[in-house]
mmCIF file of the N, C-alpha and C atoms, coordinates in Angstrom:
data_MODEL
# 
_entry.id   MODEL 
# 
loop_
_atom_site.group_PDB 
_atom_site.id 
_atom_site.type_symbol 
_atom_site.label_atom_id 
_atom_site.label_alt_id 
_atom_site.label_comp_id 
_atom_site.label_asym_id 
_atom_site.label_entity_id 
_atom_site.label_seq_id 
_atom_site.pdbx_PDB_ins_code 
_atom_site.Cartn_x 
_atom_site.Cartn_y 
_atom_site.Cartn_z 
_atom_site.occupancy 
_atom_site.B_iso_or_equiv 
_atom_site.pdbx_formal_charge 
_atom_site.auth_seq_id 
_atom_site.auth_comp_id 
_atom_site.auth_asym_id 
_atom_site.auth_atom_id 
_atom_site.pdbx_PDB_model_num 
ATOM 1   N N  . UNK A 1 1  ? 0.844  -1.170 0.000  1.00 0.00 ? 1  UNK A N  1 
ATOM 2   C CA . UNK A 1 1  ? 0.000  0.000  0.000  1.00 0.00 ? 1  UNK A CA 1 
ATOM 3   C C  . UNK A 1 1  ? 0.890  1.234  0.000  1.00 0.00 ? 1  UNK A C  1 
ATOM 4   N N  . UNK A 1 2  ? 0.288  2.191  -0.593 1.00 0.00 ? 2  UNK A N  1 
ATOM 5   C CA . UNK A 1 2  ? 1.405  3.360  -0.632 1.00 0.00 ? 2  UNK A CA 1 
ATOM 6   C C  . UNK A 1 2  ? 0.232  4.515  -0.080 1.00 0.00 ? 2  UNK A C  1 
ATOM 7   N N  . UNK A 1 3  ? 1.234  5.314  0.643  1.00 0.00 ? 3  UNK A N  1 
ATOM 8   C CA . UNK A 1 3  ? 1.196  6.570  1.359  1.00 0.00 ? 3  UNK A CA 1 
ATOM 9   C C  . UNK A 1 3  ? 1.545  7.521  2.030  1.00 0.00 ? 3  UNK A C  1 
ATOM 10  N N  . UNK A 1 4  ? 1.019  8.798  1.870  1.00 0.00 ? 4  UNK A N  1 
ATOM 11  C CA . UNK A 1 4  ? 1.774  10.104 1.815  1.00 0.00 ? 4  UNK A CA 1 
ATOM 12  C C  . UNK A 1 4  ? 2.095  10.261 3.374  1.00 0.00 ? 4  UNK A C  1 
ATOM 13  N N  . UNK A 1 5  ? 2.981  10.931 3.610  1.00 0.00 ? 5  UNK A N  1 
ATOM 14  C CA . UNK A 1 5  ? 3.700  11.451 5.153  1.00 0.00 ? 5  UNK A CA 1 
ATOM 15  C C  . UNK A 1 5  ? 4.071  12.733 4.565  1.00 0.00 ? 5  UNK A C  1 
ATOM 16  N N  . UNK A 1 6  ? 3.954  13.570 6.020  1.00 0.00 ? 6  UNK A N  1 
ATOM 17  C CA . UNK A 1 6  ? 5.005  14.895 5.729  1.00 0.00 ? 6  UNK A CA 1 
ATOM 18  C C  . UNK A 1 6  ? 5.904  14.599 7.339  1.00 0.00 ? 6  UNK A C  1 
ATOM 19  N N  . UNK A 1 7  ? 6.943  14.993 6.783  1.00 0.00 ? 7  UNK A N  1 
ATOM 20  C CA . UNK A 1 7  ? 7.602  14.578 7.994  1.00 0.00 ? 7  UNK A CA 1 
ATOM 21  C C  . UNK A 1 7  ? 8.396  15.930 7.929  1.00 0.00 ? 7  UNK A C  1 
ATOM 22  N N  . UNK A 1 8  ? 9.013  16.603 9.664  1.00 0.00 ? 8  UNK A N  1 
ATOM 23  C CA . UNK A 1 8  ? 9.752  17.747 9.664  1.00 0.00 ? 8  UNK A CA 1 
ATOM 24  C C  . UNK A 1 8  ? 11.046 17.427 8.334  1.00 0.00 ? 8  UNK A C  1 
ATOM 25  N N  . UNK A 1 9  ? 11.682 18.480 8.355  1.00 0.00 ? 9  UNK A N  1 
ATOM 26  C CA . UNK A 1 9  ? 12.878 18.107 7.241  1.00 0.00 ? 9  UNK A CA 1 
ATOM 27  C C  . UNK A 1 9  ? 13.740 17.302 8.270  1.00 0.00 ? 9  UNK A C  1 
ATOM 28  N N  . UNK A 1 10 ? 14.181 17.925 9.528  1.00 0.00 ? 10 UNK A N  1 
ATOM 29  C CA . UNK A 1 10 ? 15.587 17.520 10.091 1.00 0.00 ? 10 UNK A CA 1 
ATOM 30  C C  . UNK A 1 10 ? 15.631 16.152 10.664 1.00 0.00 ? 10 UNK A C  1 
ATOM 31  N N  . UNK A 1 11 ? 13.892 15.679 10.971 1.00 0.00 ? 11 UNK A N  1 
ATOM 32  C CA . UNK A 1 11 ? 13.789 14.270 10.630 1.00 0.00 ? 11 UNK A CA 1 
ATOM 33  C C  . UNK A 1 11 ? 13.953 13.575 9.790  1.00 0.00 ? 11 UNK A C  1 
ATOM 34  N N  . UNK A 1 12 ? 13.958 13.738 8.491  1.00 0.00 ? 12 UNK A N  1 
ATOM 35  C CA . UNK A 1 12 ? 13.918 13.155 6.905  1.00 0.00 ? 12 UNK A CA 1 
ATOM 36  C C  . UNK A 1 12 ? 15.345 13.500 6.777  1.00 0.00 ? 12 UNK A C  1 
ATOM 37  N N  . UNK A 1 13 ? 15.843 14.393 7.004  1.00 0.00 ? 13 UNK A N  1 
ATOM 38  C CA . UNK A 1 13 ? 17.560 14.081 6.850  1.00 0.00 ? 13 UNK A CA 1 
ATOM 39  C C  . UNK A 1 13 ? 18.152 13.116 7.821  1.00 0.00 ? 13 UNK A C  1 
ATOM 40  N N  . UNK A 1 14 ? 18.148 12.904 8.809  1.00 0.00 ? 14 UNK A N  1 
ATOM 41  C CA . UNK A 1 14 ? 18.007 11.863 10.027 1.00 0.00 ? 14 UNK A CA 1 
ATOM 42  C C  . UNK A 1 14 ? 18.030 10.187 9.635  1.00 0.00 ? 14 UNK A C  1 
ATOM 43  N N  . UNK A 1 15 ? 16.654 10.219 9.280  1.00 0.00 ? 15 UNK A N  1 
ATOM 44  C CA . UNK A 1 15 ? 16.129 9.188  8.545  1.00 0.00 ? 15 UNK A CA 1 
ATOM 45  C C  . UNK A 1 15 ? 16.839 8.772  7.505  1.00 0.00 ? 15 UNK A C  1 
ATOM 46  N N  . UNK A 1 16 ? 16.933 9.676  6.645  1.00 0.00 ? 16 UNK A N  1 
ATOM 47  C CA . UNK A 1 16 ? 17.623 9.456  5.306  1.00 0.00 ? 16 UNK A CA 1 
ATOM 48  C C  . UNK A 1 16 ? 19.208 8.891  5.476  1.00 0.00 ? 16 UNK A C  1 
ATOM 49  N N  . UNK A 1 17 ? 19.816 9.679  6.233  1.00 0.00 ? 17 UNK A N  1 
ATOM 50  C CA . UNK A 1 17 ? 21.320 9.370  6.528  1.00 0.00 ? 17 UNK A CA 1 
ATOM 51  C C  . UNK A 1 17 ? 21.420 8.221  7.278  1.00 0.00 ? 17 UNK A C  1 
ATOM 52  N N  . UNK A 1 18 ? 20.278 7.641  8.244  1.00 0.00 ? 18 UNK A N  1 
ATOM 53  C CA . UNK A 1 18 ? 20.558 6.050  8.783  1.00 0.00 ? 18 UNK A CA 1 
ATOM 54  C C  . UNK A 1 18 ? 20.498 5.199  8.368  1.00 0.00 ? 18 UNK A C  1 
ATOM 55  N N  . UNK A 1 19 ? 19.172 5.398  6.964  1.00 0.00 ? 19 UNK A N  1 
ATOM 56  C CA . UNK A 1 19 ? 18.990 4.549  6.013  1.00 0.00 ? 19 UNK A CA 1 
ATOM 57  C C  . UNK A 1 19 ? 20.309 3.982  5.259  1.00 0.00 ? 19 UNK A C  1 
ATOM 58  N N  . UNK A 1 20 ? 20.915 5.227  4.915  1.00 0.00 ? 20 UNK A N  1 
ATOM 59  C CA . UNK A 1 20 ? 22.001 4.945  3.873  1.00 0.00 ? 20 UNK A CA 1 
ATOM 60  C C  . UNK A 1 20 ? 23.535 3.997  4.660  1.00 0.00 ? 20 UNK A C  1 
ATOM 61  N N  . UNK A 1 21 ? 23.596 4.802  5.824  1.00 0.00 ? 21 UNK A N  1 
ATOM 62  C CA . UNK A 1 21 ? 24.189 3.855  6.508  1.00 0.00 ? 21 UNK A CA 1 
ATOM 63  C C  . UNK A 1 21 ? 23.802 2.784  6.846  1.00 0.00 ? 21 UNK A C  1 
ATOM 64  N N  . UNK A 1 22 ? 23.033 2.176  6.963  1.00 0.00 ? 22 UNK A N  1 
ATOM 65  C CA . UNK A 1 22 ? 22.401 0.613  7.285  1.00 0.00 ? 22 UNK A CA 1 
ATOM 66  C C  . UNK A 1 22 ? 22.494 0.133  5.615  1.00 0.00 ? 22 UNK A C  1 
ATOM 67  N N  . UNK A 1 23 ? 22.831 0.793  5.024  1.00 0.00 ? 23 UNK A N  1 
ATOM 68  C CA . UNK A 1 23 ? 22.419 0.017  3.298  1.00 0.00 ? 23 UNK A CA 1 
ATOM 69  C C  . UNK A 1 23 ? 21.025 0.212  3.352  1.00 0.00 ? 23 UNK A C  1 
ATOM 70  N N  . UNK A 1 24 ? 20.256 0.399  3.918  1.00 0.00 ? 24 UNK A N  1 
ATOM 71  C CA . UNK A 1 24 ? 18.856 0.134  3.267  1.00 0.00 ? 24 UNK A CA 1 
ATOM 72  C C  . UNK A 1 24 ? 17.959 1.101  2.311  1.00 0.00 ? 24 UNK A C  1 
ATOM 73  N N  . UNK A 1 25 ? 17.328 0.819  2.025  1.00 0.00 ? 25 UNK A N  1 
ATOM 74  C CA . UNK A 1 25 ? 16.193 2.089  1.330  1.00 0.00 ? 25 UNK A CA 1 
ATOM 75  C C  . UNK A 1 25 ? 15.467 2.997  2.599  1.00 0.00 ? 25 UNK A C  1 
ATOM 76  N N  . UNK A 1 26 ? 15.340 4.049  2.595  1.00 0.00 ? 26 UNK A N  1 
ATOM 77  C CA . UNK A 1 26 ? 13.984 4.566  3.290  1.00 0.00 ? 26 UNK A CA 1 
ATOM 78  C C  . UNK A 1 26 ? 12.885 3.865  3.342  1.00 0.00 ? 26 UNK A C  1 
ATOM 79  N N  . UNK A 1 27 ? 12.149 3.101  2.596  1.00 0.00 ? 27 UNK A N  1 
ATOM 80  C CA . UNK A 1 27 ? 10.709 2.283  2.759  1.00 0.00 ? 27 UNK A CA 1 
ATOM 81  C C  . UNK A 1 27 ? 11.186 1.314  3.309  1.00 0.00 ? 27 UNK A C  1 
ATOM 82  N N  . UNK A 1 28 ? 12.313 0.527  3.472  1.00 0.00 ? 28 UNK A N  1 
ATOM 83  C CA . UNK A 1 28 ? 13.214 -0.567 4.407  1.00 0.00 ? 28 UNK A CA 1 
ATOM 84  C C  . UNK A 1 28 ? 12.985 0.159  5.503  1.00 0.00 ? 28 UNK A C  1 
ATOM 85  N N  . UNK A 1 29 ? 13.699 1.096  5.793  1.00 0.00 ? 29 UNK A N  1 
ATOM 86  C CA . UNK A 1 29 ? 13.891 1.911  7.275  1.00 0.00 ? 29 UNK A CA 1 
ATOM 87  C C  . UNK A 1 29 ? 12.531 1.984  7.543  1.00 0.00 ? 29 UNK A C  1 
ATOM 88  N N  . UNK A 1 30 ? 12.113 2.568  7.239  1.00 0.00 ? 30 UNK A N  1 
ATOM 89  C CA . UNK A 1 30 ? 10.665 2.956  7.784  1.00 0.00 ? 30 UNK A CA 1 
ATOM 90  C C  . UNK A 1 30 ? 9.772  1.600  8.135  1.00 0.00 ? 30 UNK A C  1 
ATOM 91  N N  . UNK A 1 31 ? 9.800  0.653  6.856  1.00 0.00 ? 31 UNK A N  1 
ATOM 92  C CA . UNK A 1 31 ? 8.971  -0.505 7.465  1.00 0.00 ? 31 UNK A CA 1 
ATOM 93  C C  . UNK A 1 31 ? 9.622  -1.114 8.623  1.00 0.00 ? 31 UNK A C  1 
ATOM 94  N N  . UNK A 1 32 ? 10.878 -1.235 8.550  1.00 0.00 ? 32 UNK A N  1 
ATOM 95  C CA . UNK A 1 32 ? 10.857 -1.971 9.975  1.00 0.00 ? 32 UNK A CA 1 
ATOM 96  C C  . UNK A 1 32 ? 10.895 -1.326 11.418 1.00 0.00 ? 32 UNK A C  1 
ATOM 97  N N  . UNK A 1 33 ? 11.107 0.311  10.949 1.00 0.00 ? 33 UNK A N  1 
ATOM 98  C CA . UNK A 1 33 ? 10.703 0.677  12.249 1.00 0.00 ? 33 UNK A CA 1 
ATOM 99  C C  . UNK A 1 33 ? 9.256  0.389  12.767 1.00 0.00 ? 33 UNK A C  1 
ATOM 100 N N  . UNK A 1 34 ? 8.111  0.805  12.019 1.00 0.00 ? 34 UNK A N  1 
ATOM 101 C CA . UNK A 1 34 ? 6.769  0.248  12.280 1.00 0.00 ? 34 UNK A CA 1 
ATOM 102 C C  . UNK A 1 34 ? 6.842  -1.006 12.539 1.00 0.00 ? 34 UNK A C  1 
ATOM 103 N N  . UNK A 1 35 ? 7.442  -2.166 12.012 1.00 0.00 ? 35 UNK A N  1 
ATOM 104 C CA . UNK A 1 35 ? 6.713  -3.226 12.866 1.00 0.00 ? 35 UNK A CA 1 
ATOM 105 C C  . UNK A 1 35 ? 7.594  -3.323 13.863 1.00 0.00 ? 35 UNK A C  1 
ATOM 106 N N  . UNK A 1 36 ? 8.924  -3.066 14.544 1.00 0.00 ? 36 UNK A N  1 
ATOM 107 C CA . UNK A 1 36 ? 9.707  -3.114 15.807 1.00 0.00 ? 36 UNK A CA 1 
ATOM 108 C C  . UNK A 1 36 ? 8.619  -2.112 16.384 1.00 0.00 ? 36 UNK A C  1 
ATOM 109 N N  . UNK A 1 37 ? 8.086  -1.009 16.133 1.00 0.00 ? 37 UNK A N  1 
ATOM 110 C CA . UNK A 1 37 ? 7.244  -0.435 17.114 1.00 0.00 ? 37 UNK A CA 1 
ATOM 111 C C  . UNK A 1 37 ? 6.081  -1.030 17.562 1.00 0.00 ? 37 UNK A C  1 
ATOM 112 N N  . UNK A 1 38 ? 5.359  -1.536 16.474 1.00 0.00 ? 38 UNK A N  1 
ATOM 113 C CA . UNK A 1 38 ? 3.885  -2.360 17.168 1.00 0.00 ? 38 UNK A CA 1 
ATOM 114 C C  . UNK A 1 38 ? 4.289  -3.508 17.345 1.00 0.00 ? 38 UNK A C  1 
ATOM 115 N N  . UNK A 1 39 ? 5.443  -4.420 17.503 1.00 0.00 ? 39 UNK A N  1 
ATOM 116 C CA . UNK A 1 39 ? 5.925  -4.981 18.333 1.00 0.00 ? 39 UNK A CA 1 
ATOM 117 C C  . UNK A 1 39 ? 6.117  -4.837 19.870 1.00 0.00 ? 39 UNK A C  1 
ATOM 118 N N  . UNK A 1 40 ? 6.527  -3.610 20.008 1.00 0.00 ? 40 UNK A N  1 
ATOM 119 C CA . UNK A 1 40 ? 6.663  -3.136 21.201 1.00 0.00 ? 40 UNK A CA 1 
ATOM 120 C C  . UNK A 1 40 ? 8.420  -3.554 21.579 1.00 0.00 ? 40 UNK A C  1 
ATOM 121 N N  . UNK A 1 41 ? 8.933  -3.478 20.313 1.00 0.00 ? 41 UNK A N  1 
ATOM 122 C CA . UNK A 1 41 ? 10.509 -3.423 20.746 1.00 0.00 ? 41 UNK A CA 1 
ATOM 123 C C  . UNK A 1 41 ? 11.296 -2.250 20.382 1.00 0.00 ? 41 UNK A C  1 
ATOM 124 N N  . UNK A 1 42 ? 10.702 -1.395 19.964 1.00 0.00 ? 42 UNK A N  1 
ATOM 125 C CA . UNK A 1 42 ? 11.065 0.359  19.726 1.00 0.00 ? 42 UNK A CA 1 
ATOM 126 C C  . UNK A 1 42 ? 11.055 0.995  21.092 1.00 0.00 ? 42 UNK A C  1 
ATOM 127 N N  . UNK A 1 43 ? 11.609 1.740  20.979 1.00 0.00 ? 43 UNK A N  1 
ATOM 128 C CA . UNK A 1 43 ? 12.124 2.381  22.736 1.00 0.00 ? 43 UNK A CA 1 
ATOM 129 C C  . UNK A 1 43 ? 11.139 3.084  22.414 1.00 0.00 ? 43 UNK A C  1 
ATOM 130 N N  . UNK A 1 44 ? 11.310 3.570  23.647 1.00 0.00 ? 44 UNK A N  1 
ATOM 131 C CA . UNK A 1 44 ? 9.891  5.411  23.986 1.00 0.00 ? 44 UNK A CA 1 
ATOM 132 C C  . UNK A 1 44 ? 10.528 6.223  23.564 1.00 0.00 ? 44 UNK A C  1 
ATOM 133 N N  . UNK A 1 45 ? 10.281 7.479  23.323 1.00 0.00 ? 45 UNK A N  1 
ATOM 134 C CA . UNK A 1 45 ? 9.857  8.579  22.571 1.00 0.00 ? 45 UNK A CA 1 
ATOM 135 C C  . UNK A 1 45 ? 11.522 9.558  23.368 1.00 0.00 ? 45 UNK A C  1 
ATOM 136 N N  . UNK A 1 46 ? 11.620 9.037  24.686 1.00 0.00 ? 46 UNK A N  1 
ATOM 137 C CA . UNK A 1 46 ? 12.706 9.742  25.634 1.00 0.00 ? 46 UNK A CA 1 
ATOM 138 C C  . UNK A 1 46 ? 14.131 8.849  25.350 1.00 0.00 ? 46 UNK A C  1 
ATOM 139 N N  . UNK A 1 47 ? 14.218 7.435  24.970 1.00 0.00 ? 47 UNK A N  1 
ATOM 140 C CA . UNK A 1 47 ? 15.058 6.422  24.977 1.00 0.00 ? 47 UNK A CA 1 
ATOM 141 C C  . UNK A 1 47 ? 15.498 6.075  26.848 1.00 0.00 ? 47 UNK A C  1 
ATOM 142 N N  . UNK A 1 48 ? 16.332 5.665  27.037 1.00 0.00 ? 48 UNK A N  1 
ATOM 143 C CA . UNK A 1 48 ? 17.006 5.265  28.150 1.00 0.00 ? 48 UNK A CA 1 
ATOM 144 C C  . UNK A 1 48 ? 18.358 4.919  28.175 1.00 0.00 ? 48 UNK A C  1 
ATOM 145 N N  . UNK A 1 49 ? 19.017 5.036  29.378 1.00 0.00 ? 49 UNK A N  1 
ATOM 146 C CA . UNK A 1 49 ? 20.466 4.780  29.064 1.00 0.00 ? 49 UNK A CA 1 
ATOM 147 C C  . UNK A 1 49 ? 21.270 5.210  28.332 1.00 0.00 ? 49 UNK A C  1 
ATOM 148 N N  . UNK A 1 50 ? 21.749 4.527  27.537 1.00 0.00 ? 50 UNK A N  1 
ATOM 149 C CA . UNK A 1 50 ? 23.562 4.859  26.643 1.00 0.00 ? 50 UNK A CA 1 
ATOM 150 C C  . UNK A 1 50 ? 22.367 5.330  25.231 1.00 0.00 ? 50 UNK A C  1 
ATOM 151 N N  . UNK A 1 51 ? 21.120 4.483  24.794 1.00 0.00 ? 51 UNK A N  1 
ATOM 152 C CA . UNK A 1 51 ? 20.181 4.849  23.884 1.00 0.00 ? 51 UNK A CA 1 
ATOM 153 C C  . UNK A 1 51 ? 19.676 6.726  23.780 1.00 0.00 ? 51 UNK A C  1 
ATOM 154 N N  . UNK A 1 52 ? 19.601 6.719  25.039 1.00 0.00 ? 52 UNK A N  1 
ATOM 155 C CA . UNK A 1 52 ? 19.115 8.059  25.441 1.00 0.00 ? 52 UNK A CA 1 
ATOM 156 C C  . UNK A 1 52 ? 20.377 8.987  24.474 1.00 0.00 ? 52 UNK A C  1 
ATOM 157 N N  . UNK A 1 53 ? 21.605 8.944  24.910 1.00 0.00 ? 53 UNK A N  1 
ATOM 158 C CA . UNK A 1 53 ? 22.127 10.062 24.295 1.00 0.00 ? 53 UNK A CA 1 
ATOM 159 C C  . UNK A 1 53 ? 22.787 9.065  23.542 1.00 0.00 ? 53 UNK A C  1 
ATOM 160 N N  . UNK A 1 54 ? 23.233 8.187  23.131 1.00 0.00 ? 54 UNK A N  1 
ATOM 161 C CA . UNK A 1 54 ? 23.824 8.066  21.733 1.00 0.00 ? 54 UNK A CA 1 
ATOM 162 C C  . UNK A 1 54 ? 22.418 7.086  20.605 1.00 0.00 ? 54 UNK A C  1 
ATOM 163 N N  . UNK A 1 55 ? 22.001 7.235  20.432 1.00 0.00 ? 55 UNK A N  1 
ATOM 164 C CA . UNK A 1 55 ? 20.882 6.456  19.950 1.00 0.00 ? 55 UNK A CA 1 
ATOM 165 C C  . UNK A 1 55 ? 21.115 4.885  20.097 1.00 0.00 ? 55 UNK A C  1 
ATOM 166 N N  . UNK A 1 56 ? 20.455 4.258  18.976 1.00 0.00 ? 56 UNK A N  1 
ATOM 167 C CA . UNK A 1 56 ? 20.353 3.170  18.315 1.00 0.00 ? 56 UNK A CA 1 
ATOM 168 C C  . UNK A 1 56 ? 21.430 2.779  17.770 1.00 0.00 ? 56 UNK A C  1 
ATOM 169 N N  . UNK A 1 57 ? 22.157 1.884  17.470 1.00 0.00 ? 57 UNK A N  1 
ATOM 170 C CA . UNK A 1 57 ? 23.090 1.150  16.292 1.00 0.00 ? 57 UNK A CA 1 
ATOM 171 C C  . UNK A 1 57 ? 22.516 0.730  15.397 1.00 0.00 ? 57 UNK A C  1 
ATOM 172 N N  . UNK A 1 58 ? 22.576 1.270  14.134 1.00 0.00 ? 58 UNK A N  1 
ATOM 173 C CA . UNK A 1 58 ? 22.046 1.100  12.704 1.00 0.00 ? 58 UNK A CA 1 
ATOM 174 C C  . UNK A 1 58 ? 22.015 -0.310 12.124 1.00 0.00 ? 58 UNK A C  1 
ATOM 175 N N  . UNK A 1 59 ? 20.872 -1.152 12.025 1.00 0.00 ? 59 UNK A N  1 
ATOM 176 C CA . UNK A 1 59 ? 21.136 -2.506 11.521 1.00 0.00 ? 59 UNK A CA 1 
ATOM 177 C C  . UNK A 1 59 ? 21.839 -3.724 12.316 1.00 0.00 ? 59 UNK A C  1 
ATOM 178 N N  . UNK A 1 60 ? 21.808 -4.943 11.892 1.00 0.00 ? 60 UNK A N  1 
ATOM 179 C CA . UNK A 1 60 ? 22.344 -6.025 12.659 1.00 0.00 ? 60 UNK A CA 1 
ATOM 180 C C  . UNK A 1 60 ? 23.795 -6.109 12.635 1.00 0.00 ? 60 UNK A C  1 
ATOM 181 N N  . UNK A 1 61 ? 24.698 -6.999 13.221 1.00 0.00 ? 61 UNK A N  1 
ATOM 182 C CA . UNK A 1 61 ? 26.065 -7.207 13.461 1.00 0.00 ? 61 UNK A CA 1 
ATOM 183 C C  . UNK A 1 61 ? 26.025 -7.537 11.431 1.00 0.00 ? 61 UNK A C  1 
ATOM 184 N N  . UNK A 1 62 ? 25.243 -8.487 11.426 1.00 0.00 ? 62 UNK A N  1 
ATOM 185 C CA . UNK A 1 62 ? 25.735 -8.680 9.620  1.00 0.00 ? 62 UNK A CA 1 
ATOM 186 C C  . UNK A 1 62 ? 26.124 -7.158 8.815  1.00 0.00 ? 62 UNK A C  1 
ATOM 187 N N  . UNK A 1 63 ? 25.022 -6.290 8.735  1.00 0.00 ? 63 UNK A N  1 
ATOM 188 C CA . UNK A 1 63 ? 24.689 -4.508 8.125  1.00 0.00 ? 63 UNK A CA 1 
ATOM 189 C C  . UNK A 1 63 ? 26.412 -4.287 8.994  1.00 0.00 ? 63 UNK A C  1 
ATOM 190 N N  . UNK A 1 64 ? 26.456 -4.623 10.330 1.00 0.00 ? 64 UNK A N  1 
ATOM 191 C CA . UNK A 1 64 ? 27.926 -3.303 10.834 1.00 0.00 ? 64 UNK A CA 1 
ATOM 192 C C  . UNK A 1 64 ? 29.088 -4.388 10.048 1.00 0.00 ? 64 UNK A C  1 
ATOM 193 N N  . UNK A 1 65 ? 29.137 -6.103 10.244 1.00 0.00 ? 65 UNK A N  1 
ATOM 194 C CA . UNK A 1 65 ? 29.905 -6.289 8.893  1.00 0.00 ? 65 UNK A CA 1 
ATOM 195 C C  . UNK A 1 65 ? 30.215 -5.756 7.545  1.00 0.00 ? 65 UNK A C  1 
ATOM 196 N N  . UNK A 1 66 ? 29.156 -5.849 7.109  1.00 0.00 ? 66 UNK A N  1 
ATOM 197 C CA . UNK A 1 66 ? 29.288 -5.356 5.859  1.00 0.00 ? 66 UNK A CA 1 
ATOM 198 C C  . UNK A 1 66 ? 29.806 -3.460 5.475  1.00 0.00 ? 66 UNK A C  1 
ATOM 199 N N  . UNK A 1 67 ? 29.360 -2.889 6.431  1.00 0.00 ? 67 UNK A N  1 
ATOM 200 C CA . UNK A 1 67 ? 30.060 -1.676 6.617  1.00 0.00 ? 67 UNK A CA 1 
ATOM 201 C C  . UNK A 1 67 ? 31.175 -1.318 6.708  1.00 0.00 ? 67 UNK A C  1 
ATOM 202 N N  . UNK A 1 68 ? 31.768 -2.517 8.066  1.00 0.00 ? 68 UNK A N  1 
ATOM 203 C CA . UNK A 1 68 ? 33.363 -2.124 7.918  1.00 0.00 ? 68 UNK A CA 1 
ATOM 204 C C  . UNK A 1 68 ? 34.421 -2.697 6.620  1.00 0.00 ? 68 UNK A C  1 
ATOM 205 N N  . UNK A 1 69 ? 33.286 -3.924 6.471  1.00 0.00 ? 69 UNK A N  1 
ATOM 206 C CA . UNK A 1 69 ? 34.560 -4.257 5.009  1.00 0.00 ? 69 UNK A CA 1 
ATOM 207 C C  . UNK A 1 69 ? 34.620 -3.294 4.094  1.00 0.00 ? 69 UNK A C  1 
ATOM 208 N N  . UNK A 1 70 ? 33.557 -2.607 3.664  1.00 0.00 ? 70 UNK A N  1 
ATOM 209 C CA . UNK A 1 70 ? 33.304 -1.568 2.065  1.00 0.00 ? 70 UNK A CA 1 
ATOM 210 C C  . UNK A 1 70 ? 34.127 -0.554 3.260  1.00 0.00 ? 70 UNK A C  1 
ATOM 211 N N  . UNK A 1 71 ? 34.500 -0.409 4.030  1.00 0.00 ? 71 UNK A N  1 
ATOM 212 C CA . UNK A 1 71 ? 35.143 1.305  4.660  1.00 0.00 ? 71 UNK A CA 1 
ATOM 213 C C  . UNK A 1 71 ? 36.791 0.753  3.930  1.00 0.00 ? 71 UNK A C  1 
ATOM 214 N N  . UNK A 1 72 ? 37.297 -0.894 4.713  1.00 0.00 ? 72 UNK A N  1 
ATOM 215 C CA . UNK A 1 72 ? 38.616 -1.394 4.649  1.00 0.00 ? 72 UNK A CA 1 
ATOM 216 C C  . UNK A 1 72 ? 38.328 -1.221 2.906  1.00 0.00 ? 72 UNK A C  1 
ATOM 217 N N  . UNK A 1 73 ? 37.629 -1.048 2.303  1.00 0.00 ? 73 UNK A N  1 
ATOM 218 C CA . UNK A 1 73 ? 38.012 -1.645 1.071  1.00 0.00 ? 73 UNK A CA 1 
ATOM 219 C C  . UNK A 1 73 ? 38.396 -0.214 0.559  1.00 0.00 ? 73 UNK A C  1 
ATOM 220 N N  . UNK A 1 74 ? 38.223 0.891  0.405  1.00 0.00 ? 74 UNK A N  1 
ATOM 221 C CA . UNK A 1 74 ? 38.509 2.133  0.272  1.00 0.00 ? 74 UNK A CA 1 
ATOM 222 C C  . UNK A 1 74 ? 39.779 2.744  0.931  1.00 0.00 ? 74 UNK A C  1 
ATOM 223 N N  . UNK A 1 75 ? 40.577 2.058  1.926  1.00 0.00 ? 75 UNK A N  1 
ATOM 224 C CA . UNK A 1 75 ? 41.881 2.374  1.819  1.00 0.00 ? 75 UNK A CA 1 
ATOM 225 C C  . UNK A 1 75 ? 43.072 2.041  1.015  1.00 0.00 ? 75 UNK A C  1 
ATOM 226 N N  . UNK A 1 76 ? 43.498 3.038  0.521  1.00 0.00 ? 76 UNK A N  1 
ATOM 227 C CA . UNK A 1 76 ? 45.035 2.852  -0.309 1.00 0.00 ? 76 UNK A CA 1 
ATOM 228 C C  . UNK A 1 76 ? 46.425 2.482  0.140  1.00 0.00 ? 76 UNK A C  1 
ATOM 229 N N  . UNK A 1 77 ? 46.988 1.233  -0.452 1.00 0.00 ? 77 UNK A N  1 
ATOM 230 C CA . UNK A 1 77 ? 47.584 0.732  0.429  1.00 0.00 ? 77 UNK A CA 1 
ATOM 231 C C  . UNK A 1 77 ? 48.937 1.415  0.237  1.00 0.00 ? 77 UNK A C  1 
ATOM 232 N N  . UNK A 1 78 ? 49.174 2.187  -0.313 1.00 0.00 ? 78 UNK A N  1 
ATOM 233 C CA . UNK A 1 78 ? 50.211 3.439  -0.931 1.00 0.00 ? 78 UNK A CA 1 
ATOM 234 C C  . UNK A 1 78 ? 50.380 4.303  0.120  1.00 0.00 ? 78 UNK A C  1 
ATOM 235 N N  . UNK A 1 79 ? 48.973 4.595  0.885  1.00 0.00 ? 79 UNK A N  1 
ATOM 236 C CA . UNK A 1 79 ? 48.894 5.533  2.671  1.00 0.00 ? 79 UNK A CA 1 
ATOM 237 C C  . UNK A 1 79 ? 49.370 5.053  3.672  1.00 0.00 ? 79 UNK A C  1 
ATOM 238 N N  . UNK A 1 80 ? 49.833 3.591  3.752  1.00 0.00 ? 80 UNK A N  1 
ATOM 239 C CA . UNK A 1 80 ? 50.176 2.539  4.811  1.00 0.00 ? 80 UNK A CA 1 
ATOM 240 C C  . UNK A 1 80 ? 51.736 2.780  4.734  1.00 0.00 ? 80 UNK A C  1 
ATOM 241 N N  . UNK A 1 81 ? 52.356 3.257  3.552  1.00 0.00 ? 81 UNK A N  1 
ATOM 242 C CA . UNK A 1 81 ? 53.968 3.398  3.561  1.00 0.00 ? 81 UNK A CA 1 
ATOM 243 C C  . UNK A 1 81 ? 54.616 3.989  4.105  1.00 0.00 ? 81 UNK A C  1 
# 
């Protein structure tokens, strides 16, 4: 089903930039935040703990795999000399 949102901007940049870091699409991001929320495994609105001020970690241990290899893969090994 498709449908419209207006969302603040500095949320949609937010959004947008976690997406891209997790690899995913925005309609990825977004769907699984909705069902982790009516799950009831989405934090509250305040977070808690280490969540509270540093957020969430973007995606599973596989997504932070795959992140650090494509980072290692972008160093020049010419900079290591």
């Amino acid at each position: 089903m498709k449908t419209t949102m207006e969302i603040r901007d500095p949320l949609f940049r937010k959004m947008k930039a976690q997406a891209a870091s997790a690899g995913l699409s925005i309609r990825q991001l977004v769907t699984e935040a909705i069902e982790e929320k009516l799950a009831g495994r989405g934090q509250s609105r305040s977070g808690s703990g280490w969540r509270k001020v540093f957020g969430s970690l973007p995606g599973s241990a596989k997504d932070i795999d795959r992140i650090v290899r494509s980072e290692f893969e972008r160093v020049d090994p010419a900079d290591w000399r």
